[in-house]
matplotlib code that plots the C-alpha trace (Angstrom):
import matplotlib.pyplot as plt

x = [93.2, 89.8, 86.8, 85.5, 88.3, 87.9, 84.1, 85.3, 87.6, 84.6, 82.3, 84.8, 85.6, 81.7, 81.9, 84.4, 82.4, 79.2, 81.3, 83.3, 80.0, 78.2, 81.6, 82.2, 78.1, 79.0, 82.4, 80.4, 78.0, 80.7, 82.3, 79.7, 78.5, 81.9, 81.1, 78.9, 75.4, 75.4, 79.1, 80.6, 83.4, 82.6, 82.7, 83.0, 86.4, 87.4, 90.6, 88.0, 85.7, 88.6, 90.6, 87.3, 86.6, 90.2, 89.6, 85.7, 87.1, 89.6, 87.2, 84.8, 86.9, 88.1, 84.2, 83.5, 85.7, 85.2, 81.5, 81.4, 81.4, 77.9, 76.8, 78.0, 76.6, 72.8, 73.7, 76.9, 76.0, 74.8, 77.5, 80.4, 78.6, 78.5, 81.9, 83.1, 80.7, 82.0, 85.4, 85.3, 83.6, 85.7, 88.7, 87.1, 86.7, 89.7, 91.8, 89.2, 90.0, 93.7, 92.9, 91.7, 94.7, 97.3, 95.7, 93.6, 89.9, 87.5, 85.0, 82.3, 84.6, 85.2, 86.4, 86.7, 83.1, 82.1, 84.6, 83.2, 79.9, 80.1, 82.1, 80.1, 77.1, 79.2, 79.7, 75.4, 74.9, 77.1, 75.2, 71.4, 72.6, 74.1, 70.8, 69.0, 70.4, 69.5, 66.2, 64.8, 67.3, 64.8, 62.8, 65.6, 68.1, 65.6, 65.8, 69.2, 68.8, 66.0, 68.3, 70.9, 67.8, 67.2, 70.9, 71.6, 69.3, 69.5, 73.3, 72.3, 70.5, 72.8, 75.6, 73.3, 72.4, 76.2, 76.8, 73.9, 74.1, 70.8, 68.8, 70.7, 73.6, 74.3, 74.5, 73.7, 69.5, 69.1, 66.4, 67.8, 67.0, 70.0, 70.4, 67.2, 68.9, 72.2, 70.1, 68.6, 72.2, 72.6, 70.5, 73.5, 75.0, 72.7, 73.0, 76.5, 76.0, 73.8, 76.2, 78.8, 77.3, 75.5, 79.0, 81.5, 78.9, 76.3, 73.6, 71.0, 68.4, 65.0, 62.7, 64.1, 66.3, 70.0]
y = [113.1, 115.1, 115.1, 113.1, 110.8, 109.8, 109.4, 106.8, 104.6, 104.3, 103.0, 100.7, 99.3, 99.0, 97.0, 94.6, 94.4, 93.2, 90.5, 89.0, 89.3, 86.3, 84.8, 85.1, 83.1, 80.4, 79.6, 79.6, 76.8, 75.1, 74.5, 73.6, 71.0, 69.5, 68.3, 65.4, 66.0, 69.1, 68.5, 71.3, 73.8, 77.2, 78.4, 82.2, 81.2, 79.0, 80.4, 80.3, 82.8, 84.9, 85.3, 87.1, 88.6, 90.2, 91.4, 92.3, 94.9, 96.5, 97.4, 98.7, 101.0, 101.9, 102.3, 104.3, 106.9, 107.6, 107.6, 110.1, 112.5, 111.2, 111.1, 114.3, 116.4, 115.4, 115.3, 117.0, 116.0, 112.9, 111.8, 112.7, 110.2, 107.7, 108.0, 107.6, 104.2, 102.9, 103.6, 102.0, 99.3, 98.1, 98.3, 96.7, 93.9, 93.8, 93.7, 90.8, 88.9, 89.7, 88.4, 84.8, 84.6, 84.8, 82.2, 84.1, 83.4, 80.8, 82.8, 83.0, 83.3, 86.5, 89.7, 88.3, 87.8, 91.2, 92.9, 91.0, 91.8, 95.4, 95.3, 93.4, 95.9, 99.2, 97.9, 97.0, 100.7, 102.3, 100.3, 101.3, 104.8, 104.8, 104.0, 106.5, 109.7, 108.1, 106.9, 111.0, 112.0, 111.6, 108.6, 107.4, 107.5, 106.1, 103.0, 102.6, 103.6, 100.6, 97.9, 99.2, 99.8, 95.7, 94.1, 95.8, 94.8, 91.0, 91.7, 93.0, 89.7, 87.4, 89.3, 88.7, 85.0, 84.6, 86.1, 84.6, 81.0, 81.7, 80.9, 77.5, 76.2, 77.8, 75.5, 72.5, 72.2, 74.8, 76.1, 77.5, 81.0, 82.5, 80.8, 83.7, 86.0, 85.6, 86.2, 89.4, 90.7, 90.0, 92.8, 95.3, 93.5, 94.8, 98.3, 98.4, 97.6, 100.4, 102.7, 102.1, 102.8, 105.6, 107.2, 105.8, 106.0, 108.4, 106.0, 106.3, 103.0, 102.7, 100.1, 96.2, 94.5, 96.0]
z = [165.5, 164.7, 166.1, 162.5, 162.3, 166.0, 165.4, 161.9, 164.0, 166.8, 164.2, 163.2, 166.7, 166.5, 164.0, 165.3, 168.4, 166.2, 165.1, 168.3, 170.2, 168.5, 168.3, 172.1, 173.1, 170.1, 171.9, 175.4, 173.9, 171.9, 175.3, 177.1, 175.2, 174.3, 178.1, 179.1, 180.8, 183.2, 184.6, 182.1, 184.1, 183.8, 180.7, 181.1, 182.3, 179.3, 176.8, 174.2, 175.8, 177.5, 174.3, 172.8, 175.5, 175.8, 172.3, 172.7, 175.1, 173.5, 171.0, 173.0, 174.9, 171.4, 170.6, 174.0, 173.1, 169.5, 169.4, 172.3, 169.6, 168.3, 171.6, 173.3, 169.9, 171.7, 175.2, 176.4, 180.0, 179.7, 176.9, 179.7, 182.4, 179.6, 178.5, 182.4, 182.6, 179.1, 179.8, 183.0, 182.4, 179.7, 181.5, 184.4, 182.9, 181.1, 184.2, 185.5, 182.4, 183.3, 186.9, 184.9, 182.7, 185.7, 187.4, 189.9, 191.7, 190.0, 188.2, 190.7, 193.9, 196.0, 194.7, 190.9, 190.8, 192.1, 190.0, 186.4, 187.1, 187.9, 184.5, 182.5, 184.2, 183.4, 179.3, 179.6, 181.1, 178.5, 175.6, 177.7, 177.6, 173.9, 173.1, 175.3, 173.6, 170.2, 171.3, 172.2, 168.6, 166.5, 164.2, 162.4, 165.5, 167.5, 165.4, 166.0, 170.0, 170.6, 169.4, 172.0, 175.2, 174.3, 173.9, 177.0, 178.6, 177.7, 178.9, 182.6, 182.6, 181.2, 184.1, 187.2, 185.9, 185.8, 189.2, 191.0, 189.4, 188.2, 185.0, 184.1, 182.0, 178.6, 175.8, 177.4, 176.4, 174.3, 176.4, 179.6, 180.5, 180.4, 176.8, 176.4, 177.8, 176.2, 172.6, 173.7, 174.5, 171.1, 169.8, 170.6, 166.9, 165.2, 167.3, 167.2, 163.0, 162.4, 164.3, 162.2, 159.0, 160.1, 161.3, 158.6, 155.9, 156.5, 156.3, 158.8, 158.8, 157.4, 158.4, 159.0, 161.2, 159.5]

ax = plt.figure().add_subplot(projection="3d")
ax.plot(x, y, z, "-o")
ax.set_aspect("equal")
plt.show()
């Protein structure tokens, strides 16, 4: 495969990542409140959740390695750290997912809970780092790099509020903070969006949100 077409097939992995990422927080609050008052299960261990997660994931590993290209043409040294955190990362939590699906450790408990957040910390870095390179690339890079700097960093969050039990129940009020935090991680859509149409179609982004 060359260097161009590998770079076409990460903006479309991009692209499928910008649409199971919304998908995967409206099946966490869809769960949630299908349960009465604050007595919901976990719900980053729900099929619903795990099912997109399983996908999320392949597509970002897909993503990791085809937009090194864009990445390594700005930053050969840091691109090749950023490739070894994406690619980990994503498989990371992959194999957690895996764990989940074979009937292994609640979500929180032991070694399960360590492992999902250093991947779901690994995927944040790679998105942090994406947007990095982009952000010192120039004006019209740099406003595809700040959506990344913010959606990752709402997705740090999100991970240690999952790990810790911190910042509330998603879904159940509306108003819990990891509700917040779980919109900010949202910024990497429209990241991940203006990645792919930069690389597939050559557009780079003016002003607005898309």
């Amino acid at each position: 495969m060359t260097a161009d077409r590998r770079l076409r097939v990460g903006g479309w992995a991009a692209l499928l990542v910008a649409i199971l990422a919304p998908l995967q927080v409206i099946a966490i609050w869809l769960y949630a409140g299908s349960f009465p008052g604050l007595t919901s299960p976990d719900p980053w261990t729900s099929e619903p959740y795990l099912a997109f997660d399983v996908a999320r994931l392949i597509a970002v590993l897909i993503a990791v390695v085809g937009l090194d290209g864009l990445f390594r043409s700005r930053d050969a040294d840091v691109a090749r750290r950023l490739l070894a955190v994406g690619v980990s990362g994503a498989v990371i939590g992959f194999a957690a997912d895996g764990w989940i699906f074979l009937g292994g450790a609640g979500h929180a408990e032991g070694a399960y809970g360590l492992i999902d957040l250093a991947a779901d910390l690994l995927v944040a870095a790679w998105f942090v780092g994406g947007g990095l390179i982009l952000l010192t690339s120039g004006r019209q890079l740099a406003r595809i790099g700040w959506t990344a700097i913010l959606g990752g960093a709402g997705q740090v969050l999100t991970a240690l509020c999952v790990a810790t039990g911190f910042g509330g129940i998603p879904g159940i009020s509306g108003t819990a903070l990891i509700d917040w935090f779980l919109l900010i991680g949202l910024f990497v859509v429209v990241y991940l969006v203006r990645v792919w149409r930069y690389v597939v179609g050559g557009r780079l982004p003016g002003p607005g949100i898309v």
